[in-house]
C-alpha angles and dihedrals in degrees: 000000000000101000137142119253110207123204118254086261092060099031082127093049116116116238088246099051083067097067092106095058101058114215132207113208132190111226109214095341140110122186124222098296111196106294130185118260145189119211136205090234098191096054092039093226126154129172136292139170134171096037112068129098110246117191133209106243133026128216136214129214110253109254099008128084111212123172088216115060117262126275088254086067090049099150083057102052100049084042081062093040106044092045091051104036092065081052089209085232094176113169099212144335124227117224097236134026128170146193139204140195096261092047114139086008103094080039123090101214117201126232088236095050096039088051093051089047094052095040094057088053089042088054091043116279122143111266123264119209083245089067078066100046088044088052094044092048092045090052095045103051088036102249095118155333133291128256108290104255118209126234099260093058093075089055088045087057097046082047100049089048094051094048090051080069095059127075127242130014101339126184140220118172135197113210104202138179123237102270102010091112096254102151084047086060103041091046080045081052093049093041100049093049099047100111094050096043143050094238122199134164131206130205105150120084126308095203084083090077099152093051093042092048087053091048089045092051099045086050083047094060095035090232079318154062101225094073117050123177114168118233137235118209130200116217114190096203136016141256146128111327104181092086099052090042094048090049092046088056086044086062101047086053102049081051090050093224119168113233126201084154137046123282093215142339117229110227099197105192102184119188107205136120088206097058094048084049101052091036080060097044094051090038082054090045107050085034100253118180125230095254087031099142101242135162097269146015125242125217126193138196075248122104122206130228087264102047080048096059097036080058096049085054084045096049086052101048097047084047086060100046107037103016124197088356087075095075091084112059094105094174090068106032090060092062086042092052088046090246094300119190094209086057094050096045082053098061097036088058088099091071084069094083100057115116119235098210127063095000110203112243094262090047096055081042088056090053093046096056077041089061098041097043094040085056103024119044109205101025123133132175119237109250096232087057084051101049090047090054096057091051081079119110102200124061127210128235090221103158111156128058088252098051086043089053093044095048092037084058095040104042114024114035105066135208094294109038106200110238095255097055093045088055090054088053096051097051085048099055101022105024105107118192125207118275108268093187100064130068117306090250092065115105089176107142112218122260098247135007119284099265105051080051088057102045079044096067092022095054144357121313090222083066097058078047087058098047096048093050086049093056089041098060098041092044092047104167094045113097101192098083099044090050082049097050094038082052077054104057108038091046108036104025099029087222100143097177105061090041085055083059101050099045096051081049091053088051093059096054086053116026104163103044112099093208089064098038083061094060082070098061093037087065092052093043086051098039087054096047089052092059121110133237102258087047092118109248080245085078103039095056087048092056098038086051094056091049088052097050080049098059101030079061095056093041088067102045083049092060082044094054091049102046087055090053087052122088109222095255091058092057102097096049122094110283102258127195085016116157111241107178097115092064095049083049090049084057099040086060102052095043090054098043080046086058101045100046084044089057097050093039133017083203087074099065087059089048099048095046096047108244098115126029129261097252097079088065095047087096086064102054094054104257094120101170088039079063094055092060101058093212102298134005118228113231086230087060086045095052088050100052087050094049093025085210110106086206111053115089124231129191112139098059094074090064099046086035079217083146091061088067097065116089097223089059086045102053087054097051123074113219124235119218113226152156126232107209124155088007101297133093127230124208101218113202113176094342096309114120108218110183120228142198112253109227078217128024108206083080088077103061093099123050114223134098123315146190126202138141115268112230124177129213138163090297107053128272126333130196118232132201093005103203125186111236111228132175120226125199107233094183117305096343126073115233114206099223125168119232114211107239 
């Protein structure tokens, strides 16, 4: 919740006595409180998440198998290790934490605290609101600098201060690389402004617009309305803001509070390479200059002349005041060193002496926090689960990514995953990222997570099989792992089958998602484009017909989602935001069973179309005496074939079915299989009893199963030559016969 957090002094004070002192909260976050550690002294590393550069594929060293990358890969690797060493053993998080202007004021801090608190940033930890008030302290009094700000603070600034002129729910956005320092910066930008805004961030979950956009308002008026101060509010990731800023407005109007500011500014701080990429790509394009006032601000793992030069002041400063022991501070000396690859091989030198077989506890701890930092920026593992972990007597071989995740799933997570770290999983194994290898428009997201995509070109595709279905049996009501695994298979391994499997499992952990209900007809589409030409058109329109029952459910539950994430009076306006992939599949599968009947018979695209009726495609469904009878065969055919005199009439055979009795007519009727029970027969067609009328009606004086041909006249459909089916022993077998009534 968004709520203020007096000091013990103040504890009594109303939430609207505080207006003058401007807070800024954090909703649903915590940022990285002190947490134990344990450090690779000899290689002077700490952790560190949110900063460092990740890539999208990892390489081997020909002929040698290694758990970590190879050196070639090096930003990587100390991604991995710097991340790891530190361990991140923090023993819990609280849900909300908060800050104030006064904060650390009112506080003595010790020498010995604000070093180690300095120390753990400078190695590589996240910053902690107290490295600010530590920088701001040390400037002040003239025992130090400030905490080096990056190009792109000054033009945030500038933005923020131009949007506090507009009305409403404003936007400014920071585009940032993997590594570049990006969330530093953005928590620099929300310090720093803290006594002139209101300053909030959010790291729940946007999707709970209605309950954010209270929180913001009340945060907005300060408990009244008498003292309005607009918010800025930091959003650590992006998606679509119409419908938070629509419900904040909603909420100021309901409160009926008069604005001549804005309400908040929305501060988007977006980690992606992809994004930087593509914001370049489109400034280059429309001829954008370097201090052209756009929407956002880019920041890159590239330092200017005058960040340079700030860090060499920097690098001086921290020599002078803590010595050798500033080499390591590998947090800092990779900025300093403008992310240099030689730099980063040369610390990580020390790995090289990890040995691959019979790796002690804290080593395969080690990999698994490897595994979880390289492919999730940001994870930890709680402490306790640690700590647990290293009790065990008995250590793994795990080498590859495969054999890490597998053992990571089997051996360390136990029977109740705590919801962090289940978070953490799922991004490993589902979170797909945006292509980085095609062109810079595509907005295209990548089939599997990064690392299934990298166990699948490592290693063997079959093995990110293995360590999906792992997850999704130990993780049995999460859907996410068996979708993933059935999009596998079915896409990767071509094993239609099992993926047929998964996705209905899925299903079942989920029935009423449409997403997953997709995976589903995704299995049978696919199934049905990967036939061959000689597959029978039979077979085809089965197919097709289950992928379309796939995706027409889906559509439903789709229109069902939608309506629920409507308010009432939002219900007779177009379904926006509705998922519509089950239509698109709908229209994918007929367009490829279109396609494939086309291809074995020219007839099908009449028929298809429906210029000519279905009757002139039956041969080739296999139904060879359906297609002698074109449909349906006129009596007067029938009387001709028996007389073989187009001129004679005939009207008394009908009634006596003597006519059935000749083979010709025969050849050209198809027989219906039936029961007689109560005096009356009964056509059956796929165990379904139709009655029927007899066309006489002494064939009905004895019950038992029947065969006859079905006719039809002006009054419905009538059953001819009605003939009792018998077995007959012919020897030791029994014959089925039929016995004329």
């Amino acid at each position: 919740m968004l709520q203020f957090n007096p000091s013990a002094n103040d504890r009594d004070v109303s939430f609207g006595s505080r207006t003058k002192n401007p807070t800024a909260v954090e909703l649903n976050l915590v940022p990285a409180t002190r947490c134990n550690s344990v450090e690779l002294q000899a290689a002077g590393l700490n952790g560190r998440r949110r900063m460092w550069p990740t890539f999208s594929k990892c390489h081997s060293v020909p002929g040698k198998r290694s758990w970590f990358p190879s050196a070639d890969f090096s930003h990587f690797l100390l991604a991995c290790f710097v991340n790891c060493i530190a361990l991140k053993w923090c023993s819990k998080r609280q849900s909300v934490s908060s800050f104030h202007v006064d904060q650390f004021e009112e506080e003595t801090i010790d020498q010995e605290t604000a070093e180690q608190a300095e120390e753990k940033f400078l190695r590589g930890a996240p910053p902690e609101w107290l490295n600010f008030h530590i920088s701001d302290l040390a400037e002040s009094n003239g025992t130090g600098s400030s905490l080096i700000k990056r190009d792109g603070y000054k033009r945030l600034v500038q933005q923020i201060h131009k949007r506090k002129n507009y009305i409403g729910t404003p936007t400014v956005k920071l585009l940032h690389q993997q590594g570049c320092g990006g969330t530093t910066l953005a928590m620099q930008l929300l310090w720093d402004m803290r006594k002139t805004l209101r300053s909030a961030v959010l790291m729940g979950s946007p999707l709970e617009c209605t309950k954010i956009a209270k929180e913001v308002v009340h945060l907005f008026t300060g408990g009244g309305k008498d003292d309005l101060n607009t918010v800025l509010l930091l959003i650590n990731e992006e998606f679509v803001l119409e419908h938070l800023q629509d419900s904040i407005m909603t909420e100021i109007e309901e409160q009926q509070i008069d604005v001549d500011i804005p309400v908040v500014i929305l501060f988007i701080c977006v980690r992606s390479d992809h994004a930087v990429l593509k914001a370049e790509h489109y400034r280059e394009q429309e001829g954008f200059m370097k201090g052209h006032d756009t929407d956002y601000v880019l920041l890159k793992r590239t330092l200017s002349d005058t960040e340079k030069e700030e860090l060499n002041t920097k690098k001086e400063e921290l020599s002078q005041k803590y010595g050798a022991k500033a080499s390591q501070f590998h947090g800092f000396n990779i900025l300093h060193s403008n992310f240099s690859q030689d730099y980063i091989q040369e610390a990580c030198a020390v790995l090289n002496t990890v040995e691959r077989k019979r790796k002690p506890l804290k080593t395969q701890l080690l990999s698994f926090l490897s595994l979880l930092n390289a492919y999730v920026p940001g994870s930890y593992l709680l402490e306790s689960d640690c700590s647990d972990f290293l009790k065990h007597d008995h250590s793994l071989q795990g080498v590859a990514r495969s054999d890490t995740a597998r053992d990571f799933l089997l051996r360390f997570c136990p029977d109740e995953v705590s919801p962090c770290l289940l978070g953490f999983i799922k991004d490993l194994l589902t979170k797909r990222e945006h292509k980085k290898d095609g062109s810079i428009e595509d907005s295209d997201m990548e089939k599997f997570s990064t690392l299934i995509l990298n166990i699948n070109e490592v290693e063997d595709k079959n093995q990110s099989a293995s360590v999906l279905k792992v997850a999704s049996k130990k993780f049995d009501k999460n859907s996410l792992f068996p979708q993933a695994l059935a999009r596998l298979y079915y896409g990767e391994l071509e094993d239609f089958k099992e993926a047929e499997f998964w996705a209905k499992k899925a299903i079942e952990r989920d029935p009423k998602k449409s997403f997953i209900a997709d995976t589903l007809g995704q299995v049978h589409k696919n199934h049905l484009r990967n036939k061959r030409l000689s597959i029978e058109p039979r077979e085809l329109l089965q197919l097709a017909q289950k992928a379309i029952e796939a995706f027409e459910h889906e559509e439903k539950l789709a229109e069902e989602e939608h309506r629920k994430s409507l308010t009432e009076d939002e219900k007779s306006k177009v379904l926006w935001g509705l998922n519509t992939t089950g239509q698109f599949g709908f229209l994918q599968v007929c367009n490829i069973l279109f396609d494939l009947l086309v291809i074995q018979n020219e007839t099908w695209k009449e028929v298809l179309t429906k210029n000519v009726p279905m009757g002139s495609v039956l041969e080739s469904l296999g139904d060879n005496k359906l297609f002698s009878l074109k449909r349906f065969v006129h009596r007067r055919v029938l009387e001709i074939l028996w007389t073989k005199d187009a001129l004679q009439e005939s009207n008394t055979n009908w009634k006596n079915e003597s006519i059935f009795r000749d083979s010709i007519v025969e050849e050209r009727l198809l027989k219906v299989e039936g029961v007689v029970r109560n005096y009356r027969v009964y056509a059956r067609f796929r165990g379904t009893e139709v009655e029927v009328d007899a066309n006489r009606r002494d064939c009905l004086c004895r019950s038992g199963h029947v065969s006859f041909y079905l006719g039809f006249t002006i009054k419905g459909p009538v059953a001819f030559s009605i003939r009792r089916k018998l077995l007959v022993t012919d020897g030791f077998h029994a014959v089925p016969t039929e016995e004329m009534i």
